[in-house]
C-alpha positions as CSV (number, residue, x, y, z in Angstrom):
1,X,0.0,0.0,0.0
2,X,1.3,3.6,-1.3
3,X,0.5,6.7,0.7
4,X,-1.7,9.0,-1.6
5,X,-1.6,12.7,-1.6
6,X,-5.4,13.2,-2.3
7,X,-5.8,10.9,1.2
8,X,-7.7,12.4,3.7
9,X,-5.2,12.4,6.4
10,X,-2.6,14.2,3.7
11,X,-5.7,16.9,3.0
12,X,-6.1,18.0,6.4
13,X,-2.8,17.7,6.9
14,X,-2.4,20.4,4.4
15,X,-5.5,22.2,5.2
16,X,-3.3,22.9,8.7
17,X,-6.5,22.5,10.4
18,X,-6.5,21.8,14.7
19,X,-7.3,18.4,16.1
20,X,-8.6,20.1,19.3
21,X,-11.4,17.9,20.8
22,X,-11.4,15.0,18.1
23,X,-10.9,12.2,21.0
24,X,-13.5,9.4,20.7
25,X,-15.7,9.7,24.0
26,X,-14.9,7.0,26.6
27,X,-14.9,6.8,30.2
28,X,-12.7,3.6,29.8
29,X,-11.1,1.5,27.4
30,X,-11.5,-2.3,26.9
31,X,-8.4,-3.3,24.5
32,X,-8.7,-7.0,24.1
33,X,-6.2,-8.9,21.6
34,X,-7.0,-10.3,18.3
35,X,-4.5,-11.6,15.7
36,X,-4.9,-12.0,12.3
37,X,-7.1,-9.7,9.8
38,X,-9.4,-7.0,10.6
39,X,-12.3,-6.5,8.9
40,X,-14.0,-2.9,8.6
41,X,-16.0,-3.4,11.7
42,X,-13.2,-5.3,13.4
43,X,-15.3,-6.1,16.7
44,X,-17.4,-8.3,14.3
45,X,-14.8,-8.8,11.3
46,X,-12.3,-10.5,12.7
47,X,-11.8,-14.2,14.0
48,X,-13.1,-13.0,17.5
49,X,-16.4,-14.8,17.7
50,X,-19.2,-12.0,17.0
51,X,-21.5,-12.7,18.9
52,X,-19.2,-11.8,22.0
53,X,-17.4,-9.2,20.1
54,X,-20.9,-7.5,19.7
55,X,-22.1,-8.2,23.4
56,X,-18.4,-7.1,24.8
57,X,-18.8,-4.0,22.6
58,X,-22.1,-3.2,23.5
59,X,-21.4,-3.6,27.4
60,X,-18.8,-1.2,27.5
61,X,-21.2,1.2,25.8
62,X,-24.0,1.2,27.8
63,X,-21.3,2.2,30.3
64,X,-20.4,4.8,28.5
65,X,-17.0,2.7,27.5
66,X,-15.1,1.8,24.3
67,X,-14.5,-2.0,23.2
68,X,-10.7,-1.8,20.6
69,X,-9.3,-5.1,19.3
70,X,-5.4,-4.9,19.2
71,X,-2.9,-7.1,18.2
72,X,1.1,-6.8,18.6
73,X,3.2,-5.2,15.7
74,X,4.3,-7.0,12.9
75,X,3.3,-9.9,11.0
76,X,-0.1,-10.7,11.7
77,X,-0.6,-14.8,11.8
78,X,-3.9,-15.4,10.8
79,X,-4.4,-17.4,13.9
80,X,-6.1,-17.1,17.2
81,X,-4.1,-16.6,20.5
82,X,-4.3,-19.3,23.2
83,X,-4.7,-17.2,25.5
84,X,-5.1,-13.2,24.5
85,X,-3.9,-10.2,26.3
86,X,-6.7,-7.7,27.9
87,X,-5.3,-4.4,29.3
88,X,-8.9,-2.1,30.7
89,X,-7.9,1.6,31.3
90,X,-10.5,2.9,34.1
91,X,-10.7,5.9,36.6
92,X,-9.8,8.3,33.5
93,X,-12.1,11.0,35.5
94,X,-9.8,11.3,38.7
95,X,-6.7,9.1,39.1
96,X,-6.3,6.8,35.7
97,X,-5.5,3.2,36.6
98,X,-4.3,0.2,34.0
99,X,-5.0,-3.6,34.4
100,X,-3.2,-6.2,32.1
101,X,-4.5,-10.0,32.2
102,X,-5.6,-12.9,30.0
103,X,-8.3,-14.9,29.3
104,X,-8.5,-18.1,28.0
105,X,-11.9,-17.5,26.1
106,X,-13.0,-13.8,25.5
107,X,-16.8,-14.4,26.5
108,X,-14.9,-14.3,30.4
109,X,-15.2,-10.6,29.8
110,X,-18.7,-10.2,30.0
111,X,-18.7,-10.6,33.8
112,X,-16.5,-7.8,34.0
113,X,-18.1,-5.4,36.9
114,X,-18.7,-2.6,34.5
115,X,-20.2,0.2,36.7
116,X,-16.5,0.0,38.4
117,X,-14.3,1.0,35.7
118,X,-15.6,4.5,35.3
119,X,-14.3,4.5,39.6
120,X,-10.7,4.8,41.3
121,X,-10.5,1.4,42.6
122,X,-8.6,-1.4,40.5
123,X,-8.5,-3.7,43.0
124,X,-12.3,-3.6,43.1
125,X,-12.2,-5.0,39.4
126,X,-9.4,-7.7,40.4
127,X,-11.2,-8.8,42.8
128,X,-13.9,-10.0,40.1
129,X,-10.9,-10.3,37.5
130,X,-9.2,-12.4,39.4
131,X,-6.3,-13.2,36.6
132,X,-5.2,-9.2,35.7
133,X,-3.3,-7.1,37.7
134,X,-2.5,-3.5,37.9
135,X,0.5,-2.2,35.9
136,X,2.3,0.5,36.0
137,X,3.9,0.3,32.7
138,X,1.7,2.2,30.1
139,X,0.6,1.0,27.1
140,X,0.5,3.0,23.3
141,X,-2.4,2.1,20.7
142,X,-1.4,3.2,17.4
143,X,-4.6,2.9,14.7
144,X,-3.9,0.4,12.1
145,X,-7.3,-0.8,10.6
146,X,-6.7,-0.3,7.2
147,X,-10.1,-1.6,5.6
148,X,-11.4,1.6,7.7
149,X,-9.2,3.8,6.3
150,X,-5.9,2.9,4.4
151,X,-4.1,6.1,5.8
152,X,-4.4,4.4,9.3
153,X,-2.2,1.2,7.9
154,X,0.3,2.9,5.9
155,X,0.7,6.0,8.2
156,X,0.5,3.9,11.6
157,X,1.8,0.3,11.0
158,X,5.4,1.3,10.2
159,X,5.0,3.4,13.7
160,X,4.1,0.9,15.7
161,X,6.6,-1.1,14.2
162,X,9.4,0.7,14.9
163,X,8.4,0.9,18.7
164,X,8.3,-2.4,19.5
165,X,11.7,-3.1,20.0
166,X,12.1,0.4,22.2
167,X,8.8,-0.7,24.5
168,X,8.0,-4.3,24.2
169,X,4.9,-5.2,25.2
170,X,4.1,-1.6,25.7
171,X,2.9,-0.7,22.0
172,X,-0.1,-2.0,19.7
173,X,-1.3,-1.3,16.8
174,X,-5.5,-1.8,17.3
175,X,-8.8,-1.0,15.6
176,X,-10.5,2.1,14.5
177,X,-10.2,4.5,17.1
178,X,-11.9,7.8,15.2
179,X,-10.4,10.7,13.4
180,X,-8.3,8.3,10.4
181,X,-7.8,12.2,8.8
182,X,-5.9,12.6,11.8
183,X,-3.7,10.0,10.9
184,X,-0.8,8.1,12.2
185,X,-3.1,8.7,15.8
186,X,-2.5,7.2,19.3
187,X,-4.4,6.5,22.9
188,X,-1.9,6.7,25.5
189,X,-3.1,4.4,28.6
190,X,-4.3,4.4,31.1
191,X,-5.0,8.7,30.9
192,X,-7.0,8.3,27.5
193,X,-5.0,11.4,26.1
194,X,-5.2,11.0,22.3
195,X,-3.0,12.0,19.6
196,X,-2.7,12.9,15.9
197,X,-0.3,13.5,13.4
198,X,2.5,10.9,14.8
199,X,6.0,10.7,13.9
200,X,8.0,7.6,15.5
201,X,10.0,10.4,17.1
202,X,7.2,11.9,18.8
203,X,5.7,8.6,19.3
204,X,8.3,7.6,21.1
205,X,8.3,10.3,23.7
206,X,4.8,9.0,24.8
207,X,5.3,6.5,27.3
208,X,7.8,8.0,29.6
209,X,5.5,11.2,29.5
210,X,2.3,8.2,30.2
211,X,4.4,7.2,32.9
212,X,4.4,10.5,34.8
213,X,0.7,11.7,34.0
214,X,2.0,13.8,31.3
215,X,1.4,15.2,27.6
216,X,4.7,14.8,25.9
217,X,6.2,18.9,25.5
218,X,6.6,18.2,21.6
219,X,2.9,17.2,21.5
220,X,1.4,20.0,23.8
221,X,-0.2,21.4,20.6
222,X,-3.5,22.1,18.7
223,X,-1.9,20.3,15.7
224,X,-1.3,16.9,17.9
225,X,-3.0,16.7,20.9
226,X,-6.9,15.6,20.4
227,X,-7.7,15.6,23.7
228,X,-8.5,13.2,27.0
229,X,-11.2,10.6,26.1
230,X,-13.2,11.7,29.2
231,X,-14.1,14.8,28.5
232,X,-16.8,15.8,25.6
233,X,-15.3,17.3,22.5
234,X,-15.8,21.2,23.7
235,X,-14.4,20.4,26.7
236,X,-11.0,18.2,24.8
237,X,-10.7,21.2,23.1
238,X,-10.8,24.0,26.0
239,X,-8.5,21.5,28.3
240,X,-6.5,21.4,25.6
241,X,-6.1,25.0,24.8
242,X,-5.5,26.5,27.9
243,X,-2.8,23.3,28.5
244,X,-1.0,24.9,25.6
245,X,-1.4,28.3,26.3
246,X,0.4,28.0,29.5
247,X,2.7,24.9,29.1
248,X,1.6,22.9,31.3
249,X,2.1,19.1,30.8
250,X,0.5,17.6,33.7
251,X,-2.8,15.8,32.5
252,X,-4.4,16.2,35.9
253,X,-3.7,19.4,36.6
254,X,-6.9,21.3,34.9
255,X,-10.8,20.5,35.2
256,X,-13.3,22.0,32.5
257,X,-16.6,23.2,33.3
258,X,-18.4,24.2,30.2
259,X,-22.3,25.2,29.7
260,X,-24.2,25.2,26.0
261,X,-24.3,28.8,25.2
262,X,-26.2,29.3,21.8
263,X,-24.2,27.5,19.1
264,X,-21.5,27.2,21.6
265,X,-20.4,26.8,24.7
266,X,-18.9,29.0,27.7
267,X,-17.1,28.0,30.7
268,X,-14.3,28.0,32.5
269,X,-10.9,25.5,32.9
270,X,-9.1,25.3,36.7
271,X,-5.7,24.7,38.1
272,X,-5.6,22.8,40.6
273,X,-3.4,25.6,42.3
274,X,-6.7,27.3,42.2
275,X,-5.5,29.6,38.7
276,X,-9.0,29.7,36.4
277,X,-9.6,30.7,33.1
278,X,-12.9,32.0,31.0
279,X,-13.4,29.8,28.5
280,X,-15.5,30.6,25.1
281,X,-15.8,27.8,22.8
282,X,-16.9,27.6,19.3
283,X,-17.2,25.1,16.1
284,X,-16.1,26.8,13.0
285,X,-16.5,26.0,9.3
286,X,-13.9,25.0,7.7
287,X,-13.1,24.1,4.1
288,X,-14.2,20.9,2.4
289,X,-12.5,18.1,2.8
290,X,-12.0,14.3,3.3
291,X,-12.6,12.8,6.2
292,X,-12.3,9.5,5.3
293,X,-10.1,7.9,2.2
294,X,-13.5,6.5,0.9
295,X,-15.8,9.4,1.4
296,X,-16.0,12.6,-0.6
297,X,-15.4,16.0,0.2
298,X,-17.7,18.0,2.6
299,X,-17.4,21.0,4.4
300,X,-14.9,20.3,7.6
301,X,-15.3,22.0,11.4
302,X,-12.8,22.4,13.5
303,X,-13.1,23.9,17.3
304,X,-12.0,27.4,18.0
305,X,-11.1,28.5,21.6
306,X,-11.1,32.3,22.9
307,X,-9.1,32.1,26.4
308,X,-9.9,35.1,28.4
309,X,-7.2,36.2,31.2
């Protein structure tokens, strides 16, 4: 596969628009592994039985949740694992927390207590999930689904790939996250802050930032940083914003309070030092453009955020 220049990640690439408060919406992540190929709806596409892939999936969203399939980098044996890797990223709203296990059949997932991994308590979700553990080594989902969107597999794969060896075990490429225009993009776990517009280099700094609660410095920008899963999208984008506008890299240092204000919204984002900031958010028109390799052109939005103070 060839990277096109008419793709849609290469058009808003050039189009230079933001990728403020693109995130996908979750409150946790469920990444469960899956080897061998990936259809466009991977949860039911895939050798995963479908039945559970659409019961897992649909659990974790009626818990306001998201369900990814990932699978380690490389060649992809079109073979099952005996006994596939889970890692569940919960407490994204307070103090984010990451549990790595295995399972010898998927369907085990169901009993997952799901009300639980919205809280701050892994060891309340052990306790029921008696074979994972908490880690403290964060994990790096790079999107590779490429019958969603080729850009993800030809921008993302050779990414993921050349991470491995730097963080084994830490880095996988997985299923369609949202925002392929945004392509190669990342969910850092267990915080949920995701990224566009990868480079391996700026990859790379990822982790170790993970590791400390942080947004890497290099990706502390509207161009990059898409925002913390949690939040809605206004909210990504003001968090985001006022992040940038003072450098701050700590992802639990601001909280975003936002109200619908006519087409928009109005708020305001807190330190925890007790600094505050007036918030004005807005969704502009932008021009028109892909948003998918195998859609056409429409008009694009992006977010626009007036920081007052």
């Amino acid at each position: 596969m060839s990277f096109a220049a008419d793709s849609c990640s290469a058009q808003w690439d050039d189009a230079g628009l933001p990728a403020l408060g693109t995130a996908s919406r979750a409150a946790f992540w469920v990444a469960l592994e899956q080897n061998g190929p990936w259809g466009r709806e991977a949860i039911t596409e895939s050798h995963l039985d479908p039945g559970v892939g659409s019961a897992l999936a649909q659990a974790c969203s009626d818990h306001g949740g998201r369900l990814l399939l990932i699978r380690r980098p490389g060649r992809h044996v079109d073979a099952g694992t005996a006994e596939p890797t889970v890692l569940i990223a919960g407490g994204l709203a307070t103090d984010p927390w990451l549990i790595v296990g295995s399972v010898d059949d998927p369907s085990q997932l169901l009993r997952t207590p799901w009300p639980l991994l919205a809280g701050d308590d892994p060891d309340a979700v052990t306790e029921v999930l008696d074979t994972f553990d908490e880690t403290r080594d964060p994990a790096l989902l790079i999107c590779t689904n490429s019958k969603r969107d080729v850009c993800c597999a030809v921008r993302g794969r050779p990414i993921a790939l050349a991470l491995q060896e730097q963080f084994p075990g830490q880095v996988w490429e997985c299923s369609h996250t949202g925002g392929h225009r945004f392509a190669p993009t990342g969910i850092a776990l267990p915080s949920g802050q995701t990224y566009a517009r990868l480079t391996t280099e700026s990859a790379a700094s990822i982790i170790p930032a993970e590791r400390n609660g942080e947004i890497p410095a290099e990706l502390n920008h509207s161009a990059y940083d898409r925002g913390r899963s949690v939040l809605s999208p206004p909210a990504q984008a003001a968090e985001s914003v006022v992040r940038q506008s003072i450098s701050e890299t700590s992802l639990r240092a601001l909280s975003t309070e936002l109200q619908p204000d006519g087409d928009g919204w109005r708020g305001q984002v807190t330190h925890r030092d007790g600094r505050s900031w007036p918030v004005d958010v807005r969704r502009m028109a932008g021009p028109e453009l892909k948003d998918s390799c195998l859609k056409v052109a429409k008009p694009s939005s992006f977010f626009e955020v007036l920081v007052a103070g």
